[in-house]
N, C-alpha and C positions, 0 to 999 in steps of 0.2 A: 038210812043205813045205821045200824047198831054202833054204839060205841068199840066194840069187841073186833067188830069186822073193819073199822075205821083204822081201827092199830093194825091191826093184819095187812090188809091194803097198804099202809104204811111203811108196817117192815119190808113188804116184798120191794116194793119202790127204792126203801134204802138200798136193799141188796142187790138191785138189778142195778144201781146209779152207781155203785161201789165198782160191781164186776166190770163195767162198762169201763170205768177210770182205769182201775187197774189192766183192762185188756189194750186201751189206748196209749196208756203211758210208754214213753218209748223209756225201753232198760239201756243204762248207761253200762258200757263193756268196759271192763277193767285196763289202765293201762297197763303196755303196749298190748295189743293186741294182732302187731304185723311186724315185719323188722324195721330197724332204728338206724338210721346212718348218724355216722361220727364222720364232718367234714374236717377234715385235714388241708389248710391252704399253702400247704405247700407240698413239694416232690414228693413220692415213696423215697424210703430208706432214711430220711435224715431222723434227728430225736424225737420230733414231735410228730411224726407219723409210724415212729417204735410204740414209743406212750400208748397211743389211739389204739397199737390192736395188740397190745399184752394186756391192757385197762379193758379193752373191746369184748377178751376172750371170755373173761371173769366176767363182765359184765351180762351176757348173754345169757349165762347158767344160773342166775339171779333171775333175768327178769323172761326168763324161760322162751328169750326172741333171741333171732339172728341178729348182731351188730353187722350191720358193714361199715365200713371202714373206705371213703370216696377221698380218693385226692383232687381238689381244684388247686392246685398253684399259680402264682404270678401281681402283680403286682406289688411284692413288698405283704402278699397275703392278705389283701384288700378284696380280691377276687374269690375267694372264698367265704370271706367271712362276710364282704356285699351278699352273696348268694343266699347263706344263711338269714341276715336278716331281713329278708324278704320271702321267706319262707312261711308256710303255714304253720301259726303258734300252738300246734300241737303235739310237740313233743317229741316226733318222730325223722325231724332232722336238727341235729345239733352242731354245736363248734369245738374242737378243741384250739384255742386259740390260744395267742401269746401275747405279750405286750407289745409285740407290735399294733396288729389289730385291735388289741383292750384297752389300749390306752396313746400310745405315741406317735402312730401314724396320725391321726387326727390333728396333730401339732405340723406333721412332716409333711402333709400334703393339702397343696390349696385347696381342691374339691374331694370330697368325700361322698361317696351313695349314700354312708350310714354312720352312726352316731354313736360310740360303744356303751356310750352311757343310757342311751337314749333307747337305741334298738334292741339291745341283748336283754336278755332277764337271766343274773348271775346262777348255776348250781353251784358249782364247788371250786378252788382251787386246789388244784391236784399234785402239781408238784415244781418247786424251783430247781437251779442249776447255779452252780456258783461258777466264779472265774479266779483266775491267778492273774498277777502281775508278772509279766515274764523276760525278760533279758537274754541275751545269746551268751552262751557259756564262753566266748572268747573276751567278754566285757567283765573288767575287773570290779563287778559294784554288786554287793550283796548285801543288799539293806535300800529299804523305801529310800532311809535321808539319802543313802548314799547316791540313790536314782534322782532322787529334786536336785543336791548338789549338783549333780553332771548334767541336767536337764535347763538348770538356770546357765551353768557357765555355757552352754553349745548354743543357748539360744536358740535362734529361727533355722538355725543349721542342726539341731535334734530333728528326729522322725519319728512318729509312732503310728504301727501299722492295725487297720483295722479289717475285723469281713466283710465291708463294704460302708457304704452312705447310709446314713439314719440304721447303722445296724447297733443292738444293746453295746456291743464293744464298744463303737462310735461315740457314745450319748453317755456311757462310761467313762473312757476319757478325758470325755470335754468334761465332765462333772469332776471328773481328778484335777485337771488341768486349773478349774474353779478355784476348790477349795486348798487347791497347794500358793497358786496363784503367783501370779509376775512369772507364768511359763509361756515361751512364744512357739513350741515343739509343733511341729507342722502332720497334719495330718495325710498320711498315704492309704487309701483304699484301694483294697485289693476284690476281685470276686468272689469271695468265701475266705472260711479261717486257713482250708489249707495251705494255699499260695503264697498267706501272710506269713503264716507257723516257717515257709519252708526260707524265706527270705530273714526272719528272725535269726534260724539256725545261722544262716550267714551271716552276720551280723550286718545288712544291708539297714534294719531299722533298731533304732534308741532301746526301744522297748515297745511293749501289746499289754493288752489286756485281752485274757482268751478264755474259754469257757473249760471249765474241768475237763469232761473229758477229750478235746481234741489237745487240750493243753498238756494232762498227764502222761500221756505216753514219751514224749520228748523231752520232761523233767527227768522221766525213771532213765532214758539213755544218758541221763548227762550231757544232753544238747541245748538244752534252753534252762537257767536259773529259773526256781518261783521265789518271787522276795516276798510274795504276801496273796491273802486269798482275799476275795471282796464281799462276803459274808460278816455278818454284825459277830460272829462267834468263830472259834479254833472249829476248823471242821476235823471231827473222828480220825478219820483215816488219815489225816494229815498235822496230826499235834503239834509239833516244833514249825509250822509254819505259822506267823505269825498275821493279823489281820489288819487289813488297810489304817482301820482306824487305831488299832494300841500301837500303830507305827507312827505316829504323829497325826494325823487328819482324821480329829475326832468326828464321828458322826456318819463316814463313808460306810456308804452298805449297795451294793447293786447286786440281783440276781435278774436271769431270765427266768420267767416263769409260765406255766402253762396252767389253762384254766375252758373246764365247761361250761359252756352257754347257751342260753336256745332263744328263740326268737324272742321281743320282748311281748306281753299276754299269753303266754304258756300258763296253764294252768296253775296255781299254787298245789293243787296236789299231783299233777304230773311231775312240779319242779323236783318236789318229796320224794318220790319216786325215783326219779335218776340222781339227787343228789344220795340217796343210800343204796344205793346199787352202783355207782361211780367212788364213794369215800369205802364202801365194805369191798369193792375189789381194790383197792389200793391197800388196804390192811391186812389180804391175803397174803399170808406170807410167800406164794407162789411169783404174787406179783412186784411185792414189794422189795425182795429178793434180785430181782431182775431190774427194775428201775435204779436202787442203789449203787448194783455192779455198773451201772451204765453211768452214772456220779448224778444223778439224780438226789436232791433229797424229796422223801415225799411227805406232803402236808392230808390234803382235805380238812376241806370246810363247810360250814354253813354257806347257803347262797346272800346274806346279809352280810356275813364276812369278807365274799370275794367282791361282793358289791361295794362295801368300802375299800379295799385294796384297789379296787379298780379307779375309782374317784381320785384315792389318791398319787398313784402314780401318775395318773394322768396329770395335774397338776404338780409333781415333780419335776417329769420329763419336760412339760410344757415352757418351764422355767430355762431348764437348760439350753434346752430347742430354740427359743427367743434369745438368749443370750450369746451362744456362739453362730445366729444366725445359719442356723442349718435348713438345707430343704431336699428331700428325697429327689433321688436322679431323675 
């Protein structure tokens, strides 16, 4: 055979071994390409299943798929967010989850299914919630000192009420109680903030530590004092309140916060994916708008950033959790 027909024969071989590859290659389909669930572990109606489908709505029109929006509740949100991390790492069931699940429960409870550090692979944190210190307006103390003063003289005959066991209120407290310290105020758990809110109004307990917005509406009536917010800064809408820490106890900062997760081995460019389709609808001003009014502030982040956050409250809370001997009901 010619050297001329040697190349020919040649090329054709290339071309046919090319077409062959590229007819076998399986094409990878862009994500998502079906709808996406946002688990929710806890009830319809409470904040963090508002968040899930005002974040969800915007979300969908980005990534041109149905969000839904599943509630598992129960366990302290263990039940949920279990489900998730044993879930297929592909993107298409996620968490919005909170500190409890991201971090604290793991301290609160002996056994755990999963690991927050371990199982989740962070997208973004999306947004925190600050708290007030609050008093019933028939208790003459308006000022932090003025609450540690009455808090040391009452002793183990003080009460302060929280929305339940291992709840952020809860592990708030005790971490006040910490750093004020030589306080023996007795904890009363209640089943949620409202019960507590409505027993505060009576002055049945010392004082709460309660989250904006169930807290707000009973400051604006004149029924419950706020001495102080538990945010590192004067939040906006609330200037002339003054914060935990420039009130004497430097360093105090607690917020709840809410944060997206997916299973851990989610792809790095799936994570890419939902963390700017999760951070650009929270910067819509449609959404962002509506979380604030709810006392929301909102963040987003890198998923390296929430992965440290997450690390480190966990070892925050941990501290405290060991310290006042707490353990989930």
């Amino acid at each position: 055979m010619s050297l001329k027909k040697l190349s020919q024969v040649s090329l054709r071989a290339v071309a046919v071994a090319a077409a062959a590859l590229s007819f076998s290659a399986p094409s990878v389909a862009a994500f998502p390409e079906r709808p996406v669930r946002i688990v929710v572990p806890y009830a319809p109606g409470g904040s963090v299943d508002s968040m899930a489908r005002i974040v969800g709505e915007k979300m969908s029109q980005s990534l041109k798929q149905p969000i839904i929006v599943e509630n598992r509740a129960g366990g302290g949100s263990n039940i949920g967010a279990s489900y998730v991390a044993s879930s297929a790492p592909d993107g298409y069931t996620v968490l919005l989850g909170t500190s409890a699940a991201l971090a604290t429960n793991t301290s609160l409870y002996d056994k755990l299914s999963f690991d927050p550090i371990k199982d989740f692979q962070p997208i973004s944190l999306g947004a925190k919630l600050p708290s007030m210190v609050l008093v019933s307006s028939q208790r003459d103390i308006k000022s932090i000192e003025e609450l540690n003063a009455e808090l040391k003289k009452e002793g183990d005959a003080a009460f302060y009420a929280s929305s339940g066991n291992g709840t952020p209120a809860h592990l708030g407290t005790e971490l006040y109680k910490h750093e004020v310290g030589g306080l023996k105020t007795v904890h009363v758990p209640y089943k949620g903030g409202a019960p507590a809110l409505a027993d505060m109004v009576a002055n049945r307990a010392t004082f709460m530590i309660a989250i904006l917005p169930e807290a707000a509406p009973f400051v604006k009536q004149g029924q419950l004092r706020a001495l102080a917010v538990t945010t590192k800064e004067r939040l906006p809408e609330w200037p002339d309140l003054p914060t935990v820490a420039e009130s004497g106890i430097p360093g105090y900062e607690i917020e709840a916060w809410y944060a997206l997760v997916a299973p851990a081995g989610t792809p790095a460019d799936t994570v890419a994916t939902l963390n700017k389709a999760f951070n650009d609808a929270l910067k819509d001003p449609s959404v962002s708008t509506r979380l604030k009014n709810m006392g929301f502030t909102v963040v987003g982040t890198t998923p390296e950033e929430l992965g440290a956050h997450m690390k480190s409250e966990k070892a925050k809370w941990k501290k405290v959790i060991d310290l006042a001997n707490i353990k989930a009901d």
